[in-house]
C-alpha positions as CSV (number, residue, x, y, z in Angstrom):
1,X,-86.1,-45.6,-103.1
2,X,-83.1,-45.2,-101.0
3,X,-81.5,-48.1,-99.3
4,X,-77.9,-46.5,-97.9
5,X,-77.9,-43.9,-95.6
6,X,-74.3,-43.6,-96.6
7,X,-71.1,-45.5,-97.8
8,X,-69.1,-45.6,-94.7
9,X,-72.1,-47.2,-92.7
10,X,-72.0,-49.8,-95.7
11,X,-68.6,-50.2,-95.6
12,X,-68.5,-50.8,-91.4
13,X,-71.3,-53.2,-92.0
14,X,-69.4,-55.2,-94.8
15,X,-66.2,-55.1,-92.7
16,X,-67.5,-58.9,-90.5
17,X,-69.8,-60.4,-93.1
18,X,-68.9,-63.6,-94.9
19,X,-73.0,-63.7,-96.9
20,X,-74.7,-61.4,-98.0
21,X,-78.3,-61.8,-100.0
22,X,-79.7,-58.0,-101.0
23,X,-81.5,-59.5,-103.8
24,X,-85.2,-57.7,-105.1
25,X,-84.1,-54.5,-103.0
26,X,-83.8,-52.2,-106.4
27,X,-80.2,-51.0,-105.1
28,X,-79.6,-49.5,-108.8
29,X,-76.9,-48.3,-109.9
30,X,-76.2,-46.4,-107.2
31,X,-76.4,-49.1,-104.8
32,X,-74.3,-51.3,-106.4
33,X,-71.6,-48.1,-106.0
34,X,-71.6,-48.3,-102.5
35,X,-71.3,-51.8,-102.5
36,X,-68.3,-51.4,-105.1
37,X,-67.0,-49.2,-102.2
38,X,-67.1,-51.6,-99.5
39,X,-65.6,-55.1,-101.8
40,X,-62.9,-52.5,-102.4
41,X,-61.7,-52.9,-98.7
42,X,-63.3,-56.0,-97.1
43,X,-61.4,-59.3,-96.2
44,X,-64.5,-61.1,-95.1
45,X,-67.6,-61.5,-98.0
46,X,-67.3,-64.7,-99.5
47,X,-71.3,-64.6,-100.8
48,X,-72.7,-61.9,-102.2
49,X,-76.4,-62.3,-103.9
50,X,-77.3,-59.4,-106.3
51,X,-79.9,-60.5,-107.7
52,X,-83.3,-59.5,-108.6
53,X,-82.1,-55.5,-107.7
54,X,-81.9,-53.5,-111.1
55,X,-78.2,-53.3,-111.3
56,X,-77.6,-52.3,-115.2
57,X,-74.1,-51.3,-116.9
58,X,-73.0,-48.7,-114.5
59,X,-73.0,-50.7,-111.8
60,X,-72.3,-53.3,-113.4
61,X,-68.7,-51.2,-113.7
62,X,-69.0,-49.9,-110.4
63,X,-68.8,-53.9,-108.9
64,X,-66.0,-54.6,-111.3
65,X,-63.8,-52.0,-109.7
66,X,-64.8,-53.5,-106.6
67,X,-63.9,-57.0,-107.5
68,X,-60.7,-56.1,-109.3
69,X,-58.9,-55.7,-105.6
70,X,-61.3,-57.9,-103.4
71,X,-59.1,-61.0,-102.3
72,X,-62.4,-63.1,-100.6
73,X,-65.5,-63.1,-102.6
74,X,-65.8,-66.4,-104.2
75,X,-69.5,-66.3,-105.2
76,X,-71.3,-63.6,-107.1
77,X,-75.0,-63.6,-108.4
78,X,-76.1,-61.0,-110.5
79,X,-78.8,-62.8,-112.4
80,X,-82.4,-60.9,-113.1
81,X,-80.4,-57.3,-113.5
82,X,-80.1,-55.2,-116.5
83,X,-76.3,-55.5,-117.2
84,X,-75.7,-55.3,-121.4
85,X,-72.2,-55.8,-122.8
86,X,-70.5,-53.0,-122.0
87,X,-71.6,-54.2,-118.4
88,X,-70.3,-57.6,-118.9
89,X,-66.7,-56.1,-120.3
90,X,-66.1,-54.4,-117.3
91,X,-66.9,-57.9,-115.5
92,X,-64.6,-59.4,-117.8
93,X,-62.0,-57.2,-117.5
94,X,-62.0,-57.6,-113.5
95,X,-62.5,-61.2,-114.0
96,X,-58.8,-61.4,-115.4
97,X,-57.6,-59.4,-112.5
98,X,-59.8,-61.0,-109.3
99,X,-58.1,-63.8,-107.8
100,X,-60.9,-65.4,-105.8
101,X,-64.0,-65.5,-107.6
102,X,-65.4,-69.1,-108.6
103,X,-68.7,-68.8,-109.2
104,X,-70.3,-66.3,-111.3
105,X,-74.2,-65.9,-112.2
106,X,-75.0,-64.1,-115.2
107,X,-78.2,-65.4,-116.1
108,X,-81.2,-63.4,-117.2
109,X,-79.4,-60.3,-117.8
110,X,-79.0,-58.4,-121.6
111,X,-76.2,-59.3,-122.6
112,X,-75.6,-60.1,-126.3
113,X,-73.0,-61.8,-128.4
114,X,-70.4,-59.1,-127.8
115,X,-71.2,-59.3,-123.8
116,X,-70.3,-63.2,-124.3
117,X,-67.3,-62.4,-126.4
118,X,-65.6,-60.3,-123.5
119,X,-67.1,-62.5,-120.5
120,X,-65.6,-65.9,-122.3
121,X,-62.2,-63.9,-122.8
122,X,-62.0,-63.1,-119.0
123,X,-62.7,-66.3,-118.0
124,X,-60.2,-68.0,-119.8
125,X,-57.7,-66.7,-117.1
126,X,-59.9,-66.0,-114.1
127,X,-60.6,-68.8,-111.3
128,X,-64.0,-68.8,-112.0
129,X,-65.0,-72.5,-112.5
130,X,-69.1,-72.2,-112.9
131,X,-70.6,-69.6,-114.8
132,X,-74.6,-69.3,-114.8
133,X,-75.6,-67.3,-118.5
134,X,-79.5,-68.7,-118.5
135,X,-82.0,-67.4,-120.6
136,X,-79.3,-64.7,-122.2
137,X,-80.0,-62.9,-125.7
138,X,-77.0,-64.8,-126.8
139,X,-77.0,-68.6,-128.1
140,X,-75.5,-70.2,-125.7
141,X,-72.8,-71.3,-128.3
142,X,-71.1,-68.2,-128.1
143,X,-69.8,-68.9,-124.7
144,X,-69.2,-72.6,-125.8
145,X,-66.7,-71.7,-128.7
146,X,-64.6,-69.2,-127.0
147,X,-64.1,-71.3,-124.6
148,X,-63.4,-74.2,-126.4
């Protein structure tokens, strides 16, 4: 299934937007690219809602290059995916870069202790001031003594 004709029609089509909700659309990994693309150079998303779409650690990575220059997004959801914990260091590493992200949903993804471990370290000097991590395969003590 192929939802982007190409990346400069989603990059035009990102340029205005302050929300958008994509989520159960199975963008994949290669969806999530062109998104990636488009965070890269728009002033204007505040809300974007991944969920639900399939997204595992490639694009997991693919969105953290995206978010390591946006300056507006402030609210992420990427619950339901497929991201692991090499998906959630390349969220944590961009978390300690990204400026403007506060909220950040995690929740129902596979990420494990090690995931946690890297998401908790990025967070410690990101803005982000609610984190979703639901249903996780981590106890949710993990988070809970990093972070403490």
């Amino acid at each position: 299934m192929k939802v982007f004709s190409n990346e400069a029609h989603v990059i035009t089509l990102l340029m205005s937007l302050t929300l958008l909700r994509l989520q159960t659309n199975q963008i994949g990994d290669s969806g999530a690219q062109y998104l990636a693309d488009a965070l890269k150079v728009n002033k204007s998303l505040q809300n974007l809602q991944l969920q639900y779409n399939k997204i595992g650690d490639n694009g997991a990575q693919y969105l953290a290059d995206g978010l390591k220059v946006n300056k507006a997004l402030t609210f992420l959801r990427l619950d339901q995916n497929q991201i692991g914990d090499t998906g959630a260091k390349h969220l944590a590493d961009a978390l300690t870069l990204n400026k403007s992200l506060t909220y950040l949903d995690l929740g129902n993804n596979k990420i494990g202790d090690n995931g946690a471990q890297h998401i908790a370290e990025g967070l410690k000097v990101s803005k982000v001031n609610y984190i979703v991590t639901y249903s996780q395969e981590v106890a949710s003590s993990t988070f809970t003594n990093i972070l403490s």
